[in-house]
C-alpha positions in Angstrom: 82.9 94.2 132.3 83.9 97.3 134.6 86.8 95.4 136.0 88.0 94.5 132.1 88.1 98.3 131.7 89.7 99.1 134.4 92.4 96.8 133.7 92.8 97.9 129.9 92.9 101.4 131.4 95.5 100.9 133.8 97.7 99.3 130.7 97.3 102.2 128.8 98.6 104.2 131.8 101.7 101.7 132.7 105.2 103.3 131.5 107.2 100.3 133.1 107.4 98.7 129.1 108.1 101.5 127.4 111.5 101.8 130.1 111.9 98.2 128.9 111.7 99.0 125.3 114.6 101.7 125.6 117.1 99.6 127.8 116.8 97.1 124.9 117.6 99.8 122.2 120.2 101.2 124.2 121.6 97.7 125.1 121.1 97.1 120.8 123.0 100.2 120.0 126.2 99.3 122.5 126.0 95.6 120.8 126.0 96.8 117.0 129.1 99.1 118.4 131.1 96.5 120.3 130.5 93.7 117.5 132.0 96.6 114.8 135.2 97.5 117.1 135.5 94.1 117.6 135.6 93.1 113.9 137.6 95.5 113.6 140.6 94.7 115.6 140.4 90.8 114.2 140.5 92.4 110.5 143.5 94.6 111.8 145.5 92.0 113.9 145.1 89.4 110.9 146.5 92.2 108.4 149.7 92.1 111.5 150.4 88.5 111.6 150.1 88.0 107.7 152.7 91.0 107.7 154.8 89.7 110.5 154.4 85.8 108.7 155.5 87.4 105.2 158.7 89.4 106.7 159.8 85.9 108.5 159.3 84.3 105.3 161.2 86.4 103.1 164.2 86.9 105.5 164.9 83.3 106.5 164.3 82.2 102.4 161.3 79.5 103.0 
């Protein structure tokens, strides 16, 4: 029983997770960030061809 307590004790005292625990919200946070510029840029460069697709369009009469 005195060795399960010491064990439990040295868990409580064990910061290694808690490290862990913020590289993943760190790593979470530059995720959320590149997935948003990145949906950006598709929304933006479909807006361009659609634009470059309609002037071709209307200048050669199709």
């Amino acid at each position: 029983m005195e060795k399960l307590t010491l064990k439990l004790k040295g868990f409580s005292k064990d910061t290694k997770g808690a490290t862990a625990i913020e590289y993943g919200l760190i790593i979470a946070l530059m995720v959320i960030g590149i997935v948003a510029g990145v949906s950006n840029f598709s929304g933006a460069t479909t807006n361009m061809y659609n634009l470059i697709t309609n002037k071709i369009s209307n200048s050669t009469g199709v």
